[in-house]
C-alpha atoms as one frame of an Amber mdcrd trajectory, in Angstrom:
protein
  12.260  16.476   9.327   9.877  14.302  11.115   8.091  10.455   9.734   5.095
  10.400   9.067   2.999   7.392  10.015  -0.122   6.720   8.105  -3.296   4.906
   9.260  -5.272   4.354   6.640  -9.097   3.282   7.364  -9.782   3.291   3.793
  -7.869   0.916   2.245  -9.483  -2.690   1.140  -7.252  -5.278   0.274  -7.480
  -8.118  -1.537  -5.350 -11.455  -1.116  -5.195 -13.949  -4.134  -4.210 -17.240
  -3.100  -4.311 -20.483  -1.089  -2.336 -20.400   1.906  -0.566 -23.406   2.949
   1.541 -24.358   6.348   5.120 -23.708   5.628   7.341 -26.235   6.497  10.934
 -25.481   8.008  12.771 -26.168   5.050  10.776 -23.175   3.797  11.540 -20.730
   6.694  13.519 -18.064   6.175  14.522 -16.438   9.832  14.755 -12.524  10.397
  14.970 -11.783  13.916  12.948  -8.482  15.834  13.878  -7.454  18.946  10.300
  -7.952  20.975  10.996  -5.459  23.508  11.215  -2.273  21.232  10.642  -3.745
  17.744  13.001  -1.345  16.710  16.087  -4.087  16.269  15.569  -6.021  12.950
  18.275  -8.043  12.826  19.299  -9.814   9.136  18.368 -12.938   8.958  22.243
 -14.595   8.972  22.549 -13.340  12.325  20.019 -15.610  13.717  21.386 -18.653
  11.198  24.980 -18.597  12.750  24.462 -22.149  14.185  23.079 -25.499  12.129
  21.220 -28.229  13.297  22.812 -29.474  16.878  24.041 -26.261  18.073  21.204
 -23.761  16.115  19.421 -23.587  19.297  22.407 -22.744  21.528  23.484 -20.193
  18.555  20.056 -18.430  19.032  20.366 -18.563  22.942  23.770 -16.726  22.923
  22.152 -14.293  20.196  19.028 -13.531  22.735  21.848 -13.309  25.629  23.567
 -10.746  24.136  20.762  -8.394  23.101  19.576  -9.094  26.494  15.798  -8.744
  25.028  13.719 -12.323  23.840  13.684 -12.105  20.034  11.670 -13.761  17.553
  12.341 -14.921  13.971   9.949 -14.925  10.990   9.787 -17.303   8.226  10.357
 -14.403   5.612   9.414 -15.774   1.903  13.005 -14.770   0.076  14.602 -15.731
  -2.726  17.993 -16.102  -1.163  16.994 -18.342   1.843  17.832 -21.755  -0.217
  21.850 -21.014   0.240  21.361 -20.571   4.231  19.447 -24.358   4.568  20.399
 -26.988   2.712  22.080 -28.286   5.487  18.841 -28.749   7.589  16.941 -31.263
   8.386  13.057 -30.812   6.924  10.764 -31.740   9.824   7.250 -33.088   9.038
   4.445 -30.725  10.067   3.318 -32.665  13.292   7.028 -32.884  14.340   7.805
 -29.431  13.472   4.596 -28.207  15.540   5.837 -30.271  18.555   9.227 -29.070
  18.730   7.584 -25.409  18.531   4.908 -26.367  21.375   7.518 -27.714  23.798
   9.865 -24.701  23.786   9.180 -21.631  26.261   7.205 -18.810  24.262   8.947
 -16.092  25.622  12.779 -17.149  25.201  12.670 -18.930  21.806  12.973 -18.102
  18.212   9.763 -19.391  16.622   9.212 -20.008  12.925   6.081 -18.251  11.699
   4.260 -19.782   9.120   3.304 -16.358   6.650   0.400 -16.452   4.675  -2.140
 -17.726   6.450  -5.169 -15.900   8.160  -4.343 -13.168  10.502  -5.325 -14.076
  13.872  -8.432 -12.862  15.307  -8.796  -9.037  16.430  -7.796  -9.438  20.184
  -6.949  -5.915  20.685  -8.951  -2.836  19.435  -6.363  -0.519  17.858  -8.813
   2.220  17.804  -9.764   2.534  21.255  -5.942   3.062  22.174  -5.625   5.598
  19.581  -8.864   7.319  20.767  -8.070   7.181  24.606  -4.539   8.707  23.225
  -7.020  11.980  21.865  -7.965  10.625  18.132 -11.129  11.259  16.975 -12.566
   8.354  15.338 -15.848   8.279  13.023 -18.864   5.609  13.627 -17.477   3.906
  10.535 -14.198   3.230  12.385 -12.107   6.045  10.254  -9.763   8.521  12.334
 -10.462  11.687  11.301  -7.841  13.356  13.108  -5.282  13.831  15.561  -5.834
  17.224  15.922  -2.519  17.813  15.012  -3.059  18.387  11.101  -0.455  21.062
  10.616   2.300  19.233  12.644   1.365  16.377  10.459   1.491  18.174   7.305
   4.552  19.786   8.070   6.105  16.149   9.345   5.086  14.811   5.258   7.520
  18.327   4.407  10.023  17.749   6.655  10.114  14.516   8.679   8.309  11.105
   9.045   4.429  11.160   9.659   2.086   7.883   9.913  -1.344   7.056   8.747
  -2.540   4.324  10.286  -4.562   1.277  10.195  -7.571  -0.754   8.792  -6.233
  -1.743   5.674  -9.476  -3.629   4.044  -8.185  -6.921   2.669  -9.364  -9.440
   0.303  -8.198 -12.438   0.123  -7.699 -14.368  -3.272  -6.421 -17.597  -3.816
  -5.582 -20.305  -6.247  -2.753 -21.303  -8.775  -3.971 -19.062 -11.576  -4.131
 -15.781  -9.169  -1.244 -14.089 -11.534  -3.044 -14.972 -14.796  -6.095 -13.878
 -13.907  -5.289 -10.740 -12.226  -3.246 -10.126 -15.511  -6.234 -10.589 -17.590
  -8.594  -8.257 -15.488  -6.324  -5.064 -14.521  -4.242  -2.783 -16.175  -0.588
  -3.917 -14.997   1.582  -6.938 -16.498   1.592  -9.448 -13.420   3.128 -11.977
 -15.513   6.585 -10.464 -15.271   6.308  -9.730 -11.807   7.971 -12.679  -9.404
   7.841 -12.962  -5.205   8.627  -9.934  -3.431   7.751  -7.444  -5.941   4.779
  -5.467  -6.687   3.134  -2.750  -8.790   0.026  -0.143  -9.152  -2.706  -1.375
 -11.337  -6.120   0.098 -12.342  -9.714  -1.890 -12.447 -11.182  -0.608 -15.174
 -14.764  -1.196 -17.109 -14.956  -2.791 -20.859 -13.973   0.141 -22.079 -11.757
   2.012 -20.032 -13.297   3.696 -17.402 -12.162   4.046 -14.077 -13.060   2.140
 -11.011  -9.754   2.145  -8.313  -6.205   1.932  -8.252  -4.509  -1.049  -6.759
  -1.654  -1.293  -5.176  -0.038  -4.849  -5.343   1.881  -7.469  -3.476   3.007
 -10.234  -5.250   3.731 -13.171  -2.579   4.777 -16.665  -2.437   1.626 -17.794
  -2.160  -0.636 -14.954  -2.945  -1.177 -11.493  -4.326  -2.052  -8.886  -2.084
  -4.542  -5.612  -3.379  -4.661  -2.242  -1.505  -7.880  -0.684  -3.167 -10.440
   1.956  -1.553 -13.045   0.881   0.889 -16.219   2.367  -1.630 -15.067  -0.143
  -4.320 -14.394  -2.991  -2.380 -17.715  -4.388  -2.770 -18.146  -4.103  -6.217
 -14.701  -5.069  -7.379 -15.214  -8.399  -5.370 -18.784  -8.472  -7.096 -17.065
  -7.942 -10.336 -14.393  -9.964 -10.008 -16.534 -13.176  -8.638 -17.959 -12.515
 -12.087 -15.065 -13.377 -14.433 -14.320 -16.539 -12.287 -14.783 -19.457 -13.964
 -15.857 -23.219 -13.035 -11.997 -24.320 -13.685 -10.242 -21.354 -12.772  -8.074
 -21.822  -9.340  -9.194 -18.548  -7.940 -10.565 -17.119  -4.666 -11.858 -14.263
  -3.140 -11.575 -14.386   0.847 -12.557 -10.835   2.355  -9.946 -10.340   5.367
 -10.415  -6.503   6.502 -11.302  -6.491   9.766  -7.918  -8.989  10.479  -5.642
  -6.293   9.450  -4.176  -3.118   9.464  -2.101  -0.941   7.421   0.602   1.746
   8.303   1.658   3.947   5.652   5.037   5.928   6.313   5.835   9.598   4.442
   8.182  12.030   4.730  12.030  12.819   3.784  12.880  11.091   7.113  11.016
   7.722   6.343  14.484   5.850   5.411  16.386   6.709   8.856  12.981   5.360
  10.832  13.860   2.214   8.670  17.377   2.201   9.411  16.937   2.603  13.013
  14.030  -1.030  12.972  17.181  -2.808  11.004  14.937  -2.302   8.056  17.531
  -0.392   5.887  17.375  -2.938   3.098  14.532  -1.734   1.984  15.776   1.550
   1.626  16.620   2.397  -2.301  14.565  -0.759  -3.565  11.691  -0.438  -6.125
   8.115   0.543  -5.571   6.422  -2.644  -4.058   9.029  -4.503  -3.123   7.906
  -6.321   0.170   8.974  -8.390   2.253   7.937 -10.050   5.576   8.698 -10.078
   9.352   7.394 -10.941  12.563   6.112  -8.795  15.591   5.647 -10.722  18.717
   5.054 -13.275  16.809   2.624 -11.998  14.531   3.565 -11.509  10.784   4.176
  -8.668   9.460   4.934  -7.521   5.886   6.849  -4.249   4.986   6.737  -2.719
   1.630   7.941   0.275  -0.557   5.732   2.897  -1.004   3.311   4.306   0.891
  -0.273   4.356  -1.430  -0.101   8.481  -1.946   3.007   8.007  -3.490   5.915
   5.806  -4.417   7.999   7.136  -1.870   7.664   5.991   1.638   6.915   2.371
   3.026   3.519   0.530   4.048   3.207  -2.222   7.481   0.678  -4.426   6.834
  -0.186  -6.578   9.947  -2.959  -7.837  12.196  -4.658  -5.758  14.648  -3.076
  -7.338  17.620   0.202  -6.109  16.360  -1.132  -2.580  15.652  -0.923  -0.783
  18.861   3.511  -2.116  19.607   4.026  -1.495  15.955   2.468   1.849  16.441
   4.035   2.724  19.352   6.881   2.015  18.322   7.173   4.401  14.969   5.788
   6.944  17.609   8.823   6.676  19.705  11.273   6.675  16.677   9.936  10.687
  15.099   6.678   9.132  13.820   3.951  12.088  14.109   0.231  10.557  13.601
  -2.147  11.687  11.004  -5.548  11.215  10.813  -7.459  10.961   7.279  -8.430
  14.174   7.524  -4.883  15.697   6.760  -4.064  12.663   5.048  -7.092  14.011
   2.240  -4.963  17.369   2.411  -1.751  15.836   1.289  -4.025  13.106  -1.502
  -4.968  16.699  -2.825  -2.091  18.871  -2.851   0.854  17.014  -2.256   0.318
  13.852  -4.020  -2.773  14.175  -6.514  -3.273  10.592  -6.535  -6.988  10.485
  -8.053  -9.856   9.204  -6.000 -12.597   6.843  -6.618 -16.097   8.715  -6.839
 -14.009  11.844  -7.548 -11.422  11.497 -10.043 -12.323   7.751 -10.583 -15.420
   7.454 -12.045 -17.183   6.420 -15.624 -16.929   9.568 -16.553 -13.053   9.307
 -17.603 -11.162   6.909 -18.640  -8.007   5.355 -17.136  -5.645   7.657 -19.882
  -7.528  11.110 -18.936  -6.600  10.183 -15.199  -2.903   9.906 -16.644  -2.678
   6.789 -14.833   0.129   5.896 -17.459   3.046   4.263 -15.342  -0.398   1.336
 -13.993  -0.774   0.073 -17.969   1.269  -2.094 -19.909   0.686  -2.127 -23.444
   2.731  -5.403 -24.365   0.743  -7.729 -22.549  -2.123  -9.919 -23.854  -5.621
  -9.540 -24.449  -7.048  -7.590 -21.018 -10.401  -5.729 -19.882 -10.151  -2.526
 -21.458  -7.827  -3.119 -23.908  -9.137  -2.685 -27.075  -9.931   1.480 -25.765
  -6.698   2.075 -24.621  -4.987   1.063 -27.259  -7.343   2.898 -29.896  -7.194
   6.161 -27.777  -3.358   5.874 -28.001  -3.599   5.352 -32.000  -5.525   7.865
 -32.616  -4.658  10.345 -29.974  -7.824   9.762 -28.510  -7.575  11.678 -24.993
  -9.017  15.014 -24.516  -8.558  15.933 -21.076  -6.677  15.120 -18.166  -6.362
  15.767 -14.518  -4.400  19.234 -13.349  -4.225  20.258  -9.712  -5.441  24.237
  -9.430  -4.653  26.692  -6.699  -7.705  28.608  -6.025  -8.656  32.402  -4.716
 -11.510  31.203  -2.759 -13.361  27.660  -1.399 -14.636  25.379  -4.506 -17.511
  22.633  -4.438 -16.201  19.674  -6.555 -18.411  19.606  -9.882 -18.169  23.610
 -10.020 -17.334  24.156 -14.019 -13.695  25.078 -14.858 -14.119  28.165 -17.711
 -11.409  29.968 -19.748 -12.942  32.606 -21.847 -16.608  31.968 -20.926 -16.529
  28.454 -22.371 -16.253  25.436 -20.610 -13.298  23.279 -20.504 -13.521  20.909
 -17.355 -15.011  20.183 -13.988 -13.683  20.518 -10.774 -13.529  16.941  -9.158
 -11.863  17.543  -5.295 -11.299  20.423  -3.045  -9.586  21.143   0.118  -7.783
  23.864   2.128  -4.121  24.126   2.788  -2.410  24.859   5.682  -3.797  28.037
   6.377  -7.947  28.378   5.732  -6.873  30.926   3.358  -5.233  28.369   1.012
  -7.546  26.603  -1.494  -6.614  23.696  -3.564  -8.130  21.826  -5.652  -8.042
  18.549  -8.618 -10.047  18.598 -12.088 -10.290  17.665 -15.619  -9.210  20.182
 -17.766  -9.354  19.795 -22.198  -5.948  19.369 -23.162  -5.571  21.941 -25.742
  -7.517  24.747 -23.159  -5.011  25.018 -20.487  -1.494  24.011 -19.348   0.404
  24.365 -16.359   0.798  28.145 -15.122  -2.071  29.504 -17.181  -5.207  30.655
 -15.557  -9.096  29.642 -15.033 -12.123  30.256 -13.762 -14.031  28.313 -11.641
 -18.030  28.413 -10.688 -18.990  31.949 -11.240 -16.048  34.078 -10.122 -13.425
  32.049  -8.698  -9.814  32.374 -10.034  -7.479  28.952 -10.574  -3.901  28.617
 -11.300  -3.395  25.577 -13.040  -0.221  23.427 -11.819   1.339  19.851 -11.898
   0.397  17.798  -9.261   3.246  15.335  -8.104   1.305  12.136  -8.207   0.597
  12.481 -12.354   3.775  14.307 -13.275   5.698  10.796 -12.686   3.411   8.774
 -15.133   4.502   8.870 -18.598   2.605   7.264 -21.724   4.630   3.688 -21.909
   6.739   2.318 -25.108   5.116  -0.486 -26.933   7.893  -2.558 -27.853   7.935
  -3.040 -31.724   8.560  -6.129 -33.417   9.017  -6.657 -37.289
């Protein structure tokens, strides 16, 4: 089976926080091999040696590697037990010692969480010179290569790469507020972990999935490039004059990798990445490339499976290269639709994410937490759930002939749904397809009609037959 890499051009991200300079006594090493980027070594490794003799500790650790490496100042939870020994610089020293070593032979702690450095290096004009095909909105379409890459998501490891679109929020009530505005319980999330939560209106409708990152120092927010604008409107919105919160749009200083495929683990293995093999959806943690940050994390947006690089643009084109070399086959947004569609089902905004359904009808179950406090949206969810208040939900539909999305799905000459997305398979002959469906009309296996003459087997879609309604805890 091959990896596949994902670049995804339409992802928006948001950050919530204030970054800070990290001192040393906060720097948590994890060494990369610069050369290939494909030797992560753990972090002990490059920790063998304190104070006097660290440096001559990392020197014989470069020597006998025989490549220069680099170490990251990795936010973990563990990292207090390897330093207490040290000595805490002060920032100016600290900067000093850095500036007077040799760039290219040293081990240089990387202060994470602040801006990405500017774009130095156009990831799309490599990618384009390499055969891409890349829109005027800076989206590759495709490799041409879409049935090696949908056969890599089968069978291997396939990427879809970059342009995450980031925004940046900061402040020390980033948790609290993101817990009052979305779907998912930040509050019991801590560093390193993360979670999918849903933007929703007053009452329930959908606007985007998030994907999260909870940080040291901020929260990170994967969300789809046509909301971006009016989350961040919406958001700016609920801040108030005393609330420590900020929105900071970052896209154009990153870009995200997203990593599917049965073989995605052994490409992780083989960068010295395997610990993140086996650990929860959006657990992250963070690296450095050529001493850039970088920040790896489980899951890989379609689906919990898989892993996601988040990095800046000057990193793009040796982390790229790199997951190339180790199986990786590229896939443009094009196939990566194909897969959204009939592989994963995740729903889209302005498709399956819209005010015409609510966040239940999407079955976006596993994003909602029904023990938390008072949240946007609230109040709906939790009387649709008392009163078995959902009607319809999303089912994925194989189809005997090409669909428009809004075509009417029938059963018996009454209407029961709408088709909301369409695409073709593999072959042109295959037709798949996503819409809303009455509960009590049609299940999985039965058939529909949709448009005029158009025959639809309804099926489960992978994405939505992993969410399940969750347990309200009950207290007397």
């Amino acid at each position: 089976m091959k990896v596949l890499q994902l670049t995804l051009p339409n992802v928006f991200m948001l950050v919530l926080e204030v970054f800070e300079f990290v001192k040393a006594r906060d720097c948590y090493p994890n060494v990369i091999n610069t050369a290939a980027f494909s030797t992560f070594q753990p972090a002990s490794a490059a920790i063998q040696r304190r104070n006097g003799d660290r440096d001559s500790g990392n020197d014989a650790l470069r020597s006998s590697l025989g490549w220069p490496l680099l170490h990251s100042s990795s936010i973990l939870r563990t990292r207090s037990s390897f330093l207490p020994e040290r000595r805490v610089l002060d920032q100016e020293e600290y900067k000093s010692k850095l500036s007077s070593r040799n760039a290219s032979s040293t081990i240089a702690a990387l202060p994470f969480e602040l801006s990405p450095p500017p774009i130095d290096h156009d990831f799309l004009d490599s990618v384009a010179a390499e055969g891409a095909k890349v829109s005027d909105e800076g989206i590759i379409e495709t490799f041409d290569n879409d049935d090696e890459a949908l056969d890599a998501f089968d069978n291997g490891v396939g990427g879809y790469g970059p342009f995450a679109f980031w925004k940046d929020k900061s402040g020390d009530d980033r948790i609290q507020f993101l817990h009052n505005q979305t779907t998912a319980n930040f509050e019991c999330l801590s560093e390193g972990q993360g979670c999918d939560t849903v933007f929703v209106t007053p009452t329930a409708r959908t606007i985007d999935i998030a994907y999260a990152w909870i940080m040291k120092k901020s929260v990170i927010l994967m969300v789809s490039p046509e909301t971006c604008g009016n989350i961040t409107e919406m958001l700016n919105k609920y801040i108030f004059f005393a609330d420590k919160v900020e929105i900071q749009d970052i896209t154009k200083q990153t870009c995200l990798f997203a990593l599917a495929g049965p073989k995605c683990s052994q490409v992780m293995a083989n960068l010295n990445l395997g610990d993140l093999v086996g650990q929860p959806y959006g657990t992250n943690r963070h690296y450095s490339v050529n001493g850039m940050p970088l920040t790896v994390g489980v899951g890989n947006i379609i689906s919990e499976d898989g892993f996601s690089l988040l990095m800046s643009p000057a990193a793009a084109s040796p982390v790229w290269k790199t997951l190339l070399s180790n199986g990786a086959i590229p896939l443009g947004f094009n196939a990566w639709e194909k897969l959204r569609v009939t592989q994963g089902g995740r729903p889209a905004p302005g498709k399956e994410l819209t005010n015409d359904f609510n966040v239940l009808e999407a079955g976006l179950w596993n994003s909602i937490s029904l023990n938390k406090g008072c949240y946007k949206g609230q109040e709906t969810i939790s009387r649709l759930i008392t009163y078995d208040g959902v009607k319809q939900r999303i089912w994925g539909i194989h189809l005997s002939a090409p669909a428009e999305p809004g075509s009417p799905i029938t059963v018996g000459g009454k209407k029961v749904g709408k088709l909301t997305s369409y695409t073709t398979g593999r072959k042109d002959c295959d037709h798949f397809a996503l819409g809303y469906i009455k509960r009590k009309a049609a299940s999985d296996g039965d058939t529909v009609i949709v448009g005029e003459n158009i025959t639809g087997t309804v099926v489960n879609v992978p994405f939505l037959s992993r969410q399940s309604p969750p347990v309200k805890n009950t207290r007397p």
